[in-house]
C-alpha positions as a printed Julia matrix, in Angstrom:
351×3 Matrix{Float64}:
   0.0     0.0    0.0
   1.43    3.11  -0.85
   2.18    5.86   1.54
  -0.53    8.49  -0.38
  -2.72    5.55   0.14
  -2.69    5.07   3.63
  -2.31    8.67   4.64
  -5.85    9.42   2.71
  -7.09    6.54   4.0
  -6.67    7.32   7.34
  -7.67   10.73   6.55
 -11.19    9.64   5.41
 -11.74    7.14   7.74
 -11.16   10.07  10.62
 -13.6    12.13   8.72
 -16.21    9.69   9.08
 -14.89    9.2   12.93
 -16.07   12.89  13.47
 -19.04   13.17  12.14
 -20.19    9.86  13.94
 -20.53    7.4   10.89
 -18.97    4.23   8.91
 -16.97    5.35   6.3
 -18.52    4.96   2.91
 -16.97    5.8   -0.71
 -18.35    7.65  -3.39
 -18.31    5.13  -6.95
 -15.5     7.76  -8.17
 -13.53    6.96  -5.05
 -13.66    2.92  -5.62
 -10.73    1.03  -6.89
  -7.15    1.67  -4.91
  -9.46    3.23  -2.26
 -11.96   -0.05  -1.51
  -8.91   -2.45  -2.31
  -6.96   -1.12   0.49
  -9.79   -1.09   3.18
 -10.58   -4.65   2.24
  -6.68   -5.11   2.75
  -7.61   -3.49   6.27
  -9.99   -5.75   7.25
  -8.5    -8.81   6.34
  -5.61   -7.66   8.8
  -8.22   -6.75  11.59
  -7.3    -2.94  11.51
 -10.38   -2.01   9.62
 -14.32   -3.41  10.7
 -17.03   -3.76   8.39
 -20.27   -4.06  10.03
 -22.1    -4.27   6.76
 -21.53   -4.27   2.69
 -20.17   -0.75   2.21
 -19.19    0.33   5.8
 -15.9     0.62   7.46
 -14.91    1.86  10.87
 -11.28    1.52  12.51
 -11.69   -1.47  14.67
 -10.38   -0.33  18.1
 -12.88    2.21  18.23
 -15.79   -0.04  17.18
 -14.45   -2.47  19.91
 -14.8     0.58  22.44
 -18.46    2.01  21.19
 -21.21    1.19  23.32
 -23.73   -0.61  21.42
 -26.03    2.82  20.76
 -22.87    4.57  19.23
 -22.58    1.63  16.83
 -26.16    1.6   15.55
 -25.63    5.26  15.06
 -22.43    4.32  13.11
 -24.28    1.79  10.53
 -27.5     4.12  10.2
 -25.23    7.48   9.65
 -23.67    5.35   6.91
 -26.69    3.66   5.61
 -28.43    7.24   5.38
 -25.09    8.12   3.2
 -25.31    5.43   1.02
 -29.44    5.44   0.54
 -30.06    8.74   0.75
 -34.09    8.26   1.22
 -34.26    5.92   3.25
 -36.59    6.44   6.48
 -35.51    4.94   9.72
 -37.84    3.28  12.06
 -39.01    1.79  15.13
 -35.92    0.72  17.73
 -33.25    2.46  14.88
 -35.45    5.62  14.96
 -35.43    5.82  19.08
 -31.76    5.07  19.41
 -31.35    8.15  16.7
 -33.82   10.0   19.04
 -31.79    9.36  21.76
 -34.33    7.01  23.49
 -32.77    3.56  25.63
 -33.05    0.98  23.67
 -32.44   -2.97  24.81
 -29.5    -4.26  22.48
 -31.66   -7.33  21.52
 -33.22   -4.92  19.5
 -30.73   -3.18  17.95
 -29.31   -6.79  16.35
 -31.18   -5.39  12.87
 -31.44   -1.87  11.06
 -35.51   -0.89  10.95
 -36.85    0.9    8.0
 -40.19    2.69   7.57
 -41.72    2.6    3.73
 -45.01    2.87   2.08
 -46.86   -0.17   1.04
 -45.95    0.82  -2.2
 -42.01    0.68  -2.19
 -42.13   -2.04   0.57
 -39.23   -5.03  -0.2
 -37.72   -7.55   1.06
 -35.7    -8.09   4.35
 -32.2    -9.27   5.09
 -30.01  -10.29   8.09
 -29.61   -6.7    8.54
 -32.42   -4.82   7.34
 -36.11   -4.97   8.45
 -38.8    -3.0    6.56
 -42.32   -1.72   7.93
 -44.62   -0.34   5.89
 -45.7     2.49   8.16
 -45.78    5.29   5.99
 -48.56    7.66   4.86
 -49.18    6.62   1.07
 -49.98    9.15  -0.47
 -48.28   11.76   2.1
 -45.55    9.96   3.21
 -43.2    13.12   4.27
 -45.63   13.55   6.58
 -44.53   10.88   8.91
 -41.13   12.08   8.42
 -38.2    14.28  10.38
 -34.53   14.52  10.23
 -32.59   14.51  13.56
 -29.28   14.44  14.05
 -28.85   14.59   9.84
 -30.89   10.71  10.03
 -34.45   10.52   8.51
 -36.82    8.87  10.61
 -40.36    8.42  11.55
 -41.7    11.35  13.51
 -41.64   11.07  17.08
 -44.89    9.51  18.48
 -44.98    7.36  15.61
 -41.25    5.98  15.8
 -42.43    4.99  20.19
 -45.82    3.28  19.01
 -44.06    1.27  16.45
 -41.48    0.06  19.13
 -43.98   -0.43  21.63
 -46.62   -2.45  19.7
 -43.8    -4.79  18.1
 -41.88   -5.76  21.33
 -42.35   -7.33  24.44
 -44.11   -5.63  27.72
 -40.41   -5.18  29.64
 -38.53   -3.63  26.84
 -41.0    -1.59  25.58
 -41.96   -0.27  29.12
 -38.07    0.3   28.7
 -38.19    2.36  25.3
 -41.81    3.9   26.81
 -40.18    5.49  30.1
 -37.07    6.74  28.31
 -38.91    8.88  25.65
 -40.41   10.43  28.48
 -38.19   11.42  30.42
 -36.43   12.4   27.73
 -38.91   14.83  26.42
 -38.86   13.22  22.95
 -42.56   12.59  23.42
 -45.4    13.14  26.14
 -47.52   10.0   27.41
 -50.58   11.79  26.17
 -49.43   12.82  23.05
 -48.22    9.23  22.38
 -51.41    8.13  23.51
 -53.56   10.74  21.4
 -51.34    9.75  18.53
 -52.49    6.01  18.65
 -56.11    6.57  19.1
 -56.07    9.11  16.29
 -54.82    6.53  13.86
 -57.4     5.16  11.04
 -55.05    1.93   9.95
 -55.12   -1.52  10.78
 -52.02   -1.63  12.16
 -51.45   -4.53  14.66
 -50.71   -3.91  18.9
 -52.52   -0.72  19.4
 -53.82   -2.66  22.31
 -50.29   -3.3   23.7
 -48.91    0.12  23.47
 -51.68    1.8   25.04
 -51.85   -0.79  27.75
 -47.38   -0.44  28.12
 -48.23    3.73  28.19
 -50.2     2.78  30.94
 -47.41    2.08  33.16
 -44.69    4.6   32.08
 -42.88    6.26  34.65
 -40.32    8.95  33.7
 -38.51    8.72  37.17
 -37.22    5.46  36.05
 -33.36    6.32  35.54
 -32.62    3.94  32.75
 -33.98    0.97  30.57
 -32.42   -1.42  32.82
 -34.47    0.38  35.98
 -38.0    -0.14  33.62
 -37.42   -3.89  32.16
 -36.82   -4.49  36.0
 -40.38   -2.71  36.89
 -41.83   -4.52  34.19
 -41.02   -8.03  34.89
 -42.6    -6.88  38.95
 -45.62   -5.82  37.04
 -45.78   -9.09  35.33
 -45.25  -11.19  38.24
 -48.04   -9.68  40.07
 -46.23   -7.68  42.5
 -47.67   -4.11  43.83
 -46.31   -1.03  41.61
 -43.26    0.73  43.11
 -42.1     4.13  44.21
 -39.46    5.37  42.21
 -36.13    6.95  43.07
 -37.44    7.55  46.68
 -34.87   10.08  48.52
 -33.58    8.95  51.5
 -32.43   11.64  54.14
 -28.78   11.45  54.84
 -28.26   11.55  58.83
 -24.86   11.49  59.58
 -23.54   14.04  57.05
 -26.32   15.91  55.97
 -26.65   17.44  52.89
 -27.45   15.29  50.09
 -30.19   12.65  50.11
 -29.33    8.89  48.57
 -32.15    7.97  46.45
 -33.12    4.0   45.96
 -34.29    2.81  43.05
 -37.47    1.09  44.29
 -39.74    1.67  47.09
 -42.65   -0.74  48.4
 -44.92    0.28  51.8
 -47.07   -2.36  52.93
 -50.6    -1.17  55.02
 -48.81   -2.59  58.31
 -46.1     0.17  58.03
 -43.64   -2.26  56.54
 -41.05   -0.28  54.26
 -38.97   -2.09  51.64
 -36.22   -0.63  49.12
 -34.91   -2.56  46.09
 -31.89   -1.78  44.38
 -30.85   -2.58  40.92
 -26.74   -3.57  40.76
 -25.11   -4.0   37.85
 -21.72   -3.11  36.9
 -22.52   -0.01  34.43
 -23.27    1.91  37.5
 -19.63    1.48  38.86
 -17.88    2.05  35.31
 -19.93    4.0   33.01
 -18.96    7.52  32.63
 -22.57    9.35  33.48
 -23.1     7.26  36.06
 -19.97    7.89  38.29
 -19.76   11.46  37.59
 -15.79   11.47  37.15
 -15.21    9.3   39.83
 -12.85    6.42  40.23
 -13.91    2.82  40.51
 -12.87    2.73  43.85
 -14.51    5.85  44.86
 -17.3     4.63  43.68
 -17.67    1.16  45.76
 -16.56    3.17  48.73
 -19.23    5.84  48.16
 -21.84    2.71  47.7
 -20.53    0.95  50.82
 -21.36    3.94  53.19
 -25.09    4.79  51.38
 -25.46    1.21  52.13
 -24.49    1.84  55.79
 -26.46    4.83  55.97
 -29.33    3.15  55.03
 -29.22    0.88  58.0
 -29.75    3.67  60.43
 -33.71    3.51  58.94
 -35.9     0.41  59.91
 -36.53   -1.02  56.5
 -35.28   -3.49  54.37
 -32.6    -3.28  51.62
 -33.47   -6.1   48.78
 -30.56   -5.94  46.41
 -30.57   -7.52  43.07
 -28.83   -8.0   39.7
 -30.39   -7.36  36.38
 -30.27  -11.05  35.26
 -32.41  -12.27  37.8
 -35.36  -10.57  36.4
 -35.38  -12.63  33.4
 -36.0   -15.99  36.05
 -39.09  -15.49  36.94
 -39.44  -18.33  39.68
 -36.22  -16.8   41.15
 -37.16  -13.14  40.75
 -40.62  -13.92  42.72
 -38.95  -16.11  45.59
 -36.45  -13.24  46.12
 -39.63  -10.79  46.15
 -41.41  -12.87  48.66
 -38.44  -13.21  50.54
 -38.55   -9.25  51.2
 -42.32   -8.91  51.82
 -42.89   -7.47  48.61
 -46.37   -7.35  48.23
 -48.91   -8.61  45.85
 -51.16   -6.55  43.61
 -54.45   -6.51  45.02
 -53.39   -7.92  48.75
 -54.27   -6.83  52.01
 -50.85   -5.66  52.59
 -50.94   -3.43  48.94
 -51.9     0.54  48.6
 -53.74    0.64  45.33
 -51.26    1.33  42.51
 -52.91    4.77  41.5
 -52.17    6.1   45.3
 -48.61    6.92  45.94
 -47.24    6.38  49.36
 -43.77    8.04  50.66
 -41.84    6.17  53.71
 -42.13    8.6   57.15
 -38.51    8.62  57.52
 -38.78   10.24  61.07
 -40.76    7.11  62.64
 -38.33    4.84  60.69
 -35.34    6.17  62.18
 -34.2     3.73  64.41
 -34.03    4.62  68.1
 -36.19    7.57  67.19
């Protein structure tokens, strides 16, 4: 490979880098250009994550699986420049959590009209207005996809309760829709489209204090279980130095006074950037290890968990009984429209 080569190689391949896309080359640029980035990734330097798209492979092997969708759709969106993204590849591009089993294939939205085939990579949906299909159409982040509202029902109506709750709770929060305006969208709608049913009855059960899709598929697989709707994020009052409140991630008071916190661990919130705020990993399990101390100053119980479990139902529920968790519908269970907050004064202990 010659040294013009390489350098304009590595030149274009940076370019891409920046503007957050696979590198993809024009027909006039084909020949030395495509030879030497198949050369590339034969040797492992380069990564092709589909026909046409190259990315240097150290920093695919460091994107987190949202900056890699972004990568493929960016240069899919180069390469067809009309297509419309949809569904799960419209939230991620909307900046909506999205569970990586659904980001395994690229999601178009077409008319009936130009709908084709799909592929190991691409899935098509005719979603689009016929005879006004613009209309269902907006460019963010320089990636056409379905508007808003539409982009949330078609994720919600085509996936499962716990990941869509998941997709549901993040657009909210988010501000990329409104629960009503989701839910005014769907019931304005004149097609046949399938799951209208579902995603009303997942917007149902969206809560925007959830702090992340792994927080909601959690919620979600409680809600399917039977198990009484939690408080979310609950603030608990920091006695010994004051200031600052710790906040748990679930929150269950029976009618006999009985106050139980769940807590979602997982290792993103020890490593992942936005989650330690700057902080090193050993600041962070020594920051964890005194909430947890804290905590025990209160008369409650801590019920800690780990994401997987929630996929084992049988062992999810036993763990939930276990702690007192209560059942939808029980004697021990507020109803799940009335929303209770512990008394942390009584449950001080000694108090």
């Amino acid at each position: 490979m010659s040294r013009h080569v390489d350098r304009e190689l590595g030149a274009l391949l940076d370019g891409a880098m920046g503007r957050g896309s696979c590198l993809t080359l024009a027909e006039k640029d084909a020949g030395s250009l495509q030879r030497a980035l198949e050369r590339r990734v034969q040797s492992g330097t380069v990564f092709s994550p589909a026909r046409g798209l190259y990315v240097r492979a150290d920093a695919w092997a460091e994107m987190s699986q949202d900056a890699r969708t972004l990568f493929i759709v960016r240069g899919l969106q180069a390469l067809h420049p009309n297509w419309v993204f949809g569904g799960p590849t419209a939230a991620v591009a909307y900046g909506v959590d999205v569970s990586w089993s659904l980001q395994d294939r690229i999601h178009l939205a077409t008319t009936r009209a130009d709908h084709r085939g799909n592929s190991s990579l691409i899935c098509r949906h005719a979603v689009l207005d016929e005879e006004c299909p613009s209309k269902d159409i907006e460019v963010v982040g320089g990636v056409r996809v379905t508007v808003s509202e539409r982009t949330i029902y078609d994720c919600l109506r085509s996936t499962d309760f716990p990941r869509g709750l998941g997709v549901a709770d993040s657009a909210i929060r988010g501000g990329v829709v409104s629960q009503g305006g989701v839910t005014r969208y769907i019931e304005g709608l004149r097609d046949r489209s399938q799951g209208k049913a579902q995603a009303l009855g997942t917007l149902a059960w969206t809560d925007p204090r959830s702090e992340n899709g792994g927080e909601s598929i959690a919620r979600a697989h409680m809600l399917l279980l039977g198990y009484a709707r939690p408080e979310l994020q609950v603030e608990v009052p920091n006695l010994v130095e004051g200031g600052e409140s710790f906040r748990a991630d679930f929150c269950w008071i029976r009618r006999d006074g009985v106050v139980i916190l769940g807590e979602l661990d997982g290792t993103d919130k020890y490593v992942v950037e936005e989650m330690t705020h700057g902080r090193s990993l050993d600041e962070v399990l020594s920051d964890e290890k005194t909430r947890g101390s804290r905590i025990t100053l209160y008369d409650v119980s801590v019920m800690r968990f780990r994401f997987g479990l929630t996929t084992r139902p049988e062992r999810f529920a036993a763990l939930l009984d276990e702690y007192g968790v209560p059942k939808r519908g029980s004697a021990l269970a507020y109803p799940d429209n009335v929303h209770m907050l512990p008394d942390w004064g009584r449950l001080r202990r000694g108090a």
